[in-house]
GUKOLRO-937661 format. One record per atom (N, C-alpha, C, O, CB): residue in three letters; x, y, z. Coordinates in pm, whole numbers, plus 32768, in hexadecimal, padded with zeros to 4 digits. Each point is the difference from the previous one (the first is absolute). Glycine has a CB too. Layout:
N
AlaXYZ/...
This chain:
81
Unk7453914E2200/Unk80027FC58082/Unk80127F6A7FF7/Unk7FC97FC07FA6/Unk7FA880F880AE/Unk80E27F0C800E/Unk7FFA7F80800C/Unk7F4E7FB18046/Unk7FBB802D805C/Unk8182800D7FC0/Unk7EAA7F487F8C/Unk7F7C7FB28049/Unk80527F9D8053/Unk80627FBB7FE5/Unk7ED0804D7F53/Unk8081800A813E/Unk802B7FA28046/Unk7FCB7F627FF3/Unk7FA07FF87FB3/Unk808280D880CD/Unk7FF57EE97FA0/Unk7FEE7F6F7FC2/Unk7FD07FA68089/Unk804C801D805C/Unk80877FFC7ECD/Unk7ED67F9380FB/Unk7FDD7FA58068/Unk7FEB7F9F7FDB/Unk7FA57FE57FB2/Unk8019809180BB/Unk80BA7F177FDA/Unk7FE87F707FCF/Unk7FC27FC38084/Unk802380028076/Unk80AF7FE67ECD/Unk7EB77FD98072/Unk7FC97FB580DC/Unk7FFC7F9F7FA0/Unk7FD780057F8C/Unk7F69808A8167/Unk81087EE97F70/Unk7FCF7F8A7FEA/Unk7FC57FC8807D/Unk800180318071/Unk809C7FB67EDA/Unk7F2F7FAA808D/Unk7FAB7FD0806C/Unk80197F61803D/Unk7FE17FA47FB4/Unk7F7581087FD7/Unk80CB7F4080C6/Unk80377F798024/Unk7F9A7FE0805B/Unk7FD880368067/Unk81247FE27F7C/Unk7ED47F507FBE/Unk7F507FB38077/Unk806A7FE3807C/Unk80727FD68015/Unk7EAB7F607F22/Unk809A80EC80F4/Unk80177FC680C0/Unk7FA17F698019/Unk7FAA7FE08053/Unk805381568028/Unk802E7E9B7F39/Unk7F9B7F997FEC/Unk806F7F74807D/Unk807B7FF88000/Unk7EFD80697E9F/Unk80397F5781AA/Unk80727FB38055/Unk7FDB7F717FEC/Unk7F947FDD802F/Unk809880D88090/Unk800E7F047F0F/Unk7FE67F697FBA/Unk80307FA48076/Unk80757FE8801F/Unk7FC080527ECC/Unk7F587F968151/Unk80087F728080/Unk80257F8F7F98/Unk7FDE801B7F8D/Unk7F4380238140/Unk81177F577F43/Unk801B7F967FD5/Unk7FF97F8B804E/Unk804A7FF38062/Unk801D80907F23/Unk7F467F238059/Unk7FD97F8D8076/Unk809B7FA57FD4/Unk803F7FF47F97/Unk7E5F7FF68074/Unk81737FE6807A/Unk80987FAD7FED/Unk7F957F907FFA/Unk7F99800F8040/Unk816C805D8055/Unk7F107F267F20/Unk7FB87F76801E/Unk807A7F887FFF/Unk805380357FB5/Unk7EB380217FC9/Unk81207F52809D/Unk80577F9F801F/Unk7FD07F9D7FB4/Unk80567FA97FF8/Unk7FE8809A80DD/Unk7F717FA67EF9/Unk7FE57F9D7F71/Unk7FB87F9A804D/Unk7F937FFE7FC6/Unk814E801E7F8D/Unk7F197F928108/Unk7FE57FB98067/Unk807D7F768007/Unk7FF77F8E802E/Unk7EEA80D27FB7/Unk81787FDB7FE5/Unk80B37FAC8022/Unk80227FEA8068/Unk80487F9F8015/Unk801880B87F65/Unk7F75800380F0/Unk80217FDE80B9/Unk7FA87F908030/Unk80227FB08058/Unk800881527FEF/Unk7F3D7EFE7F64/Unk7FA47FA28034/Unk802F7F727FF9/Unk80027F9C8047/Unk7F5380FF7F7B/Unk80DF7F9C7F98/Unk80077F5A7FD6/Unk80937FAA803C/Unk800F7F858004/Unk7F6280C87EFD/Unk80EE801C8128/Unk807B7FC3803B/Unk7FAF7FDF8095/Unk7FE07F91802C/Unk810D81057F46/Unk7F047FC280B5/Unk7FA67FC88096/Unk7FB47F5A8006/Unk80137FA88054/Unk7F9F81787FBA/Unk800A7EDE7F99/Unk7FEA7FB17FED/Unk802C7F5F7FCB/Unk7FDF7F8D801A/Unk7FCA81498003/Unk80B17F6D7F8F/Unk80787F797FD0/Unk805A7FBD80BD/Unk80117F8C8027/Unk804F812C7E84/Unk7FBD7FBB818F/Unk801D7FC9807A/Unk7FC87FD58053/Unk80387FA88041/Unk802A80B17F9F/Unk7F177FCF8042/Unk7F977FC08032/Unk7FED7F577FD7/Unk7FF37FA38050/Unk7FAE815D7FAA/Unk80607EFC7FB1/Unk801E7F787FBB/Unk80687F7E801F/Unk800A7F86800B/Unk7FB381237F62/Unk80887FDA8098/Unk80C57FA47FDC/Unk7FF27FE3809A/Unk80257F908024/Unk80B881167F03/Unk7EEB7FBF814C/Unk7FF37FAC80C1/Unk7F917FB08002/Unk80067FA88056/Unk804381218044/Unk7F587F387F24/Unk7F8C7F887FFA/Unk80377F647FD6/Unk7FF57F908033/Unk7F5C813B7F7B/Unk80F77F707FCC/Unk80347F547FF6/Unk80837FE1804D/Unk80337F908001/Unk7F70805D7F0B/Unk8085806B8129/Unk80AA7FD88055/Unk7F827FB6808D/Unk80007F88801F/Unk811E819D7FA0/Unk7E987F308073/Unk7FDD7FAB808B/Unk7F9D7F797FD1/Unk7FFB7FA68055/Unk80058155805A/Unk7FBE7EF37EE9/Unk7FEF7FBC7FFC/Unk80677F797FD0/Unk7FE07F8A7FED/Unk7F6781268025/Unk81387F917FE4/Unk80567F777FAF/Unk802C7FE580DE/Unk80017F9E804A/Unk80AA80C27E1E/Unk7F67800081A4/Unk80367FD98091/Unk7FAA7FBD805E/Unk802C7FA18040/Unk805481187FAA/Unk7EF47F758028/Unk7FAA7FAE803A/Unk80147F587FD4/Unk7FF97FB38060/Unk7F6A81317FA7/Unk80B17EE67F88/Unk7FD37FA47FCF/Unk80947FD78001/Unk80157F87800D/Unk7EFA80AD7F7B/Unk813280008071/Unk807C7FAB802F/Unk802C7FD8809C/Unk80557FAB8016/Unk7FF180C67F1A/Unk7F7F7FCE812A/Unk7FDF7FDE809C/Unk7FC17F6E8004/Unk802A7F9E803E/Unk7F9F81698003/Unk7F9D7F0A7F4E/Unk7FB67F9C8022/Unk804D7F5C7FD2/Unk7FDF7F958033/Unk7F4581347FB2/Unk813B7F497FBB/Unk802E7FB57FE2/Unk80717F9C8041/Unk800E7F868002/Unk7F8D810E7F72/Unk80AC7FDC80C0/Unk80637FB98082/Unk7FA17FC8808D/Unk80277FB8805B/Unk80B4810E7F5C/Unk7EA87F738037/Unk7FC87FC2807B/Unk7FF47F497FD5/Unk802D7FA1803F/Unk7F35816C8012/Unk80527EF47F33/Unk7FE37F7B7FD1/Unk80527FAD7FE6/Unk7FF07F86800D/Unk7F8480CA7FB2/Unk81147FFC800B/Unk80677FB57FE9/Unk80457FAD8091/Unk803A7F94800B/Unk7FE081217F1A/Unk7FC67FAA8136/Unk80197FD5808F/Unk7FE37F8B802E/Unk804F7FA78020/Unk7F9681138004/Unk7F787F427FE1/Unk7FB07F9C800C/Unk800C7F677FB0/Unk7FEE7F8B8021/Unk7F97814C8012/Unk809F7F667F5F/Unk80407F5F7FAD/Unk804D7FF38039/Unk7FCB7FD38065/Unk801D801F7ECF/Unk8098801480E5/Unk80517FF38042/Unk7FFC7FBA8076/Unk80307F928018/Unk7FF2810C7F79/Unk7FA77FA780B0/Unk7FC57FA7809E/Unk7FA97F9F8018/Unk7FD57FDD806E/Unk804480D07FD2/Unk7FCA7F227F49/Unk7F7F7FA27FC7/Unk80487FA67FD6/Unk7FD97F8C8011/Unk7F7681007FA5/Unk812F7F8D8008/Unk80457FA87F96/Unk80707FC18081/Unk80347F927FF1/Unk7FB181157EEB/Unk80307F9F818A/Unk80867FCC806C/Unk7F867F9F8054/Unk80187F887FFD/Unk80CD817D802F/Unk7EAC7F1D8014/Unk7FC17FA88046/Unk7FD07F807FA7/Unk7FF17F96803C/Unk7FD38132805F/Unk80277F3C7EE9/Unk7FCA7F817FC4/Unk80B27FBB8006/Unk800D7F8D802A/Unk7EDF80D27F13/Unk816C7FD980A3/Unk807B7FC27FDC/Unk800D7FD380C9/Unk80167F878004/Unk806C812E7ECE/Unk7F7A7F70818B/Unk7FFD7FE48089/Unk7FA47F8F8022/Unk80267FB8805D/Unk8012812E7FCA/Unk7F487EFC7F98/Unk7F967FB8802E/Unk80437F787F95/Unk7FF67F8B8026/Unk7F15814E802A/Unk81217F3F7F55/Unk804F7F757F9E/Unk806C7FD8805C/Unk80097F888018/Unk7FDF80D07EDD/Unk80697FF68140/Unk806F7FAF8059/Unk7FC97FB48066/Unk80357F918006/Unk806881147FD9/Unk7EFD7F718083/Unk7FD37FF0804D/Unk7FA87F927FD5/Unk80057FB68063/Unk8033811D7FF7/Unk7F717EEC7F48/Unk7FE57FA97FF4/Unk80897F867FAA/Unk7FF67F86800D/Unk7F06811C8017/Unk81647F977F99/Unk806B7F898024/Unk80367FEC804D/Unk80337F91800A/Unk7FE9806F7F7A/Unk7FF9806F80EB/Unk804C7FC38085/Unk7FB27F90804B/Unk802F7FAE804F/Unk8038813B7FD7/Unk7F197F267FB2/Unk7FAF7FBD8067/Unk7FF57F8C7FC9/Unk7FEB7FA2804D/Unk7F9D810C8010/Unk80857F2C7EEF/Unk80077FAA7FE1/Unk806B7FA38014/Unk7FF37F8B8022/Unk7F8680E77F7D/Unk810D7FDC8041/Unk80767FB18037/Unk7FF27FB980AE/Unk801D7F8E8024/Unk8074812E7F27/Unk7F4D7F8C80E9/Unk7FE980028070/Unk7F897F60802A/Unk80027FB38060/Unk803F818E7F89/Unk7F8D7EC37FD4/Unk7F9D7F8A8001/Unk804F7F7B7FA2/Unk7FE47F91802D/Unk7F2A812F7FE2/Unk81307F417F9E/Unk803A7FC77FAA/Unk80527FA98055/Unk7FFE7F86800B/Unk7FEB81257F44/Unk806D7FBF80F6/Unk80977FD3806A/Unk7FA27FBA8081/Unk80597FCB8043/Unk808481317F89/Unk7EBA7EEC806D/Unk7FBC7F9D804D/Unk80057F9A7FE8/Unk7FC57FAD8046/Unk7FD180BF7FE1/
């Protein structure tokens, strides 16, 4: 007579989760930009403040140059009496 023969194998049903982790590379780019708009508004703030002052010399520097004419006119002016 022929033996009959039974092969069982057995395959684990075993199901492997794998945590994805991102290394913390998103944080740290997040952060590099966070940065890079901190110092852009602060270069821009401070360049506002600067044209304000620069302004002000300016208008400081035309009235003193206005108040010098004005005392030689007045001198000529007294001179020619």
């Amino acid at each position: 007579m022929t033996d009959e023969r039974v092969t069982e194998t057995s395959t684990p049903n075993t199901t492997i989760i794998e945590r994805r982790s991102g290394g913390g590379s998103g944080m740290l780019i997040g952060l590099a930009v966070l940065l890079a708009v901190i110092v852009a508004a602060f270069f821009l703030f401070n360049q506002s403040k600067n044209e304000g002052m620069e302004s002000r010399a300016i208008t400081s520097a035309a009235q003193s140059v206005g108040d010098t004419a004005e005392k030689a006119g007045a001198a000529i002016d007294g001179a020619a009496k």
